[in-house]
Each structure stands twice: as C-alpha cells, then as structure tokens.
N, C-alpha and C positions, 0 to 999 in steps of 0.2 A: 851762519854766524848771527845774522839779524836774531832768531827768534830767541834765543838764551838772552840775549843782550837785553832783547824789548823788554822781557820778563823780569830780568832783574833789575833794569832802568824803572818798569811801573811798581816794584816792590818799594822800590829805595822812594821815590817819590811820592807816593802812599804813604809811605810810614812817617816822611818827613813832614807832610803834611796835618798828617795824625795826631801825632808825637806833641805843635806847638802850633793844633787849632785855634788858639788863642791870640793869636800874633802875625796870624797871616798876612796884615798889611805892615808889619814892623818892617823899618828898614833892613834891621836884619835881620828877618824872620826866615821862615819858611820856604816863601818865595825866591828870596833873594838865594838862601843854599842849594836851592835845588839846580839854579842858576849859576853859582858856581862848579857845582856837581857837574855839571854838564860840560862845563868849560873844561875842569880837571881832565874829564873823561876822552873831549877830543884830543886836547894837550898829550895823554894818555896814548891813543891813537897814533895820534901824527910820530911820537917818540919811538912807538913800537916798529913802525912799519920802517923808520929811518935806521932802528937799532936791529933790525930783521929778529925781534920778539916775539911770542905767542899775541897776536893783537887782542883775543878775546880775552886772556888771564888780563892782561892790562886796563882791558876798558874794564872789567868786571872790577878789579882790585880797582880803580879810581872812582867806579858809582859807589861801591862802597865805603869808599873812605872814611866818607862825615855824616853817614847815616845814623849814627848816636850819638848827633851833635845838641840835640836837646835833651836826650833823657840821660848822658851820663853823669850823676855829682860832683865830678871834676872836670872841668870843659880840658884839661891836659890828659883826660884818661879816654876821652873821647875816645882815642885811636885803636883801643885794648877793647872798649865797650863796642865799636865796630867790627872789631874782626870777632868779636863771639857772635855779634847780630850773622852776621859772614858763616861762622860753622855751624850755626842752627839751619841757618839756608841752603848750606850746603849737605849739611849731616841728617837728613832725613831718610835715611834708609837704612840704617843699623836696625840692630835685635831689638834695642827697648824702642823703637816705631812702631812693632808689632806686638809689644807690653801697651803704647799707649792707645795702640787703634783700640785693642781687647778692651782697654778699661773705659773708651768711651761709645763701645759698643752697644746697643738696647737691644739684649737676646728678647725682651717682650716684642719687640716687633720684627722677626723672621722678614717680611718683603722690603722694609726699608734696610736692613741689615745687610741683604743681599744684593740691592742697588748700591750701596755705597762701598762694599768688596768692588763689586763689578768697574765701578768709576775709579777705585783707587788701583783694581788691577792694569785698567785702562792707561792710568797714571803711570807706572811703575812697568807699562811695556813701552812706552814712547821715550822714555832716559833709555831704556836696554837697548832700544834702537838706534840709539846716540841723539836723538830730537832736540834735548839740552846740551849738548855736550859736541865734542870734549872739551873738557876743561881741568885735564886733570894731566896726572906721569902716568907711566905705564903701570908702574904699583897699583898707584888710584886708583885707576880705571879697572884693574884688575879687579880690589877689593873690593868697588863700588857693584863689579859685577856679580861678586860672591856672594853680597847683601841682597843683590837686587833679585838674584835665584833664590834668597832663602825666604823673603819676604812672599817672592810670586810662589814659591810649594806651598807655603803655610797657606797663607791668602784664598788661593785654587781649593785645599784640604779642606777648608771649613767653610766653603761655599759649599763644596759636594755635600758637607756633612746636613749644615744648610737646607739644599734640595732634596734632600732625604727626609726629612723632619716631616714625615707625614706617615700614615697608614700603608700599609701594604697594597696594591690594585689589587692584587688577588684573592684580600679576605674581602674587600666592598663589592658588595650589592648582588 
C-alpha cells in the first residue's frame, strides 16, 4: 500500500509547492496546505479502517483533495479542478498516451528514442504487475489492463522496428 501512496503523497506535495512558490512562508500558503492535506489524509485513514473501506481509494481521494487549491480561479471550484488533476494521474494509459508519446518523440535520435521506449516499457510493466495499484473496481482494472496490453504491443512494435533501423549484416563488409 505504502508505495502508491508515497507516490501520489510526493505528486500532490510538489505540485502544491510549485503551483504557490511565491508564498511559501504565507500563513496560508503552501506549507500550511500541505499540512492540512495530511491531516485530511490520516483522518481519511482512521475513517476507512473503522468504516471497513478500501483504505488506499481514501487516503488517495484525501491527498488529493486540495491539490488545485492554488491554481483553480474559483477557490469554490477547487474540488472539480482537483479531481481533473485526479484523472490526468490517473488516466495515463489510454490510446491518446501513445498519440502523445509519438508526438514528443525525436525519430532524429534512434538511441535516445529507444532508451526512453525501454523506461517507459519499464513503466507500464510495473502498473501490470499491480506495483501501483489496485486502486480501482474490477471494470477498471479490467480496462486499465486492456490499455496497458495495447500501449506495451505498440511500445515493443516500434522498438523492434527501432532495432531494425540499420543495414543488413549480410550486405557489410
């Protein structure tokens, strides 16, 4: 349970940080929410275990709460602006993932190309392993794994093609 948690405890912390570097020492800045965040999150805790609840969906639903407590334009829409911060965190492994890897790919560099396949294959077999997780219903988990097979055939496909991108051994030298 720890390692999804830590993860998305040093996300929400970061960003909070990030989001209103400006104010770090404000009373109510930064610091101070992260410190609430925390509190919410045991509070979170303590409820689930006494409510015999999923513990992880709760602590996870309580760090992110007020994680777009600085950058929403209406501090009342905050909670809306948070749960999108929520499905972009969560929603990383659909089809347009593998729209946005392609488009930030550099075919001019073939070996960095194929180190960053390799890391994000790396990526994308430790969720299949459940390393983050679960954190979902049985659909989810379901669908998460449908994405996560079509991501790794693609991924694998254009690495091979990748390693291929060369001369034949048998017409050199």
């Amino acid at each position: 349970m720890g390692n999804m948690i830590e993860k998305v405890s040093s996300f929400v912390h970061e960003y909070l940080m990030d989001t209103e570097r400006n104010q770090l020492d404000s009373v109510w800045g930064p610091k101070y929410r992260w410190q609430h965040t925390l509190r919410v999150a045991r509070w979170a805790w303590l409820l689930a275990v006494e409510e015999k609840a999923d513990v992880k969906k709760c602590v996870v639903a309580a760090l992110m709460h007020d994680v777009s407590h600085f950058v929403a334009e209406q501090y009342h829409e905050h909670g809306v602006k948070s749960a999108e911060i929520a499905k972009e965190l969560g929603g990383r492994f659909g089809y347009f993932r593998i729209l946005q890897f392609g488009k930030t790919a550099d075919l001019s560099d073939l070996e960095g190309l194929k180190d960053k396949i390799k890391s994000f294959l790396e990526q994308l077999e430790k969720v299949k392993k459940g390393d983050f997780g679960p954190m979902w219903t049985k659909m989810g988990e379901n669908k998460l794994k449908e994405l996560l097979n079509v991501q790794i055939t693609v991924l694998k496909r254009v690495l091979e093609e990748a390693e291929n991108t060369k001369l034949p051994e048998l017409l050199i030298g």
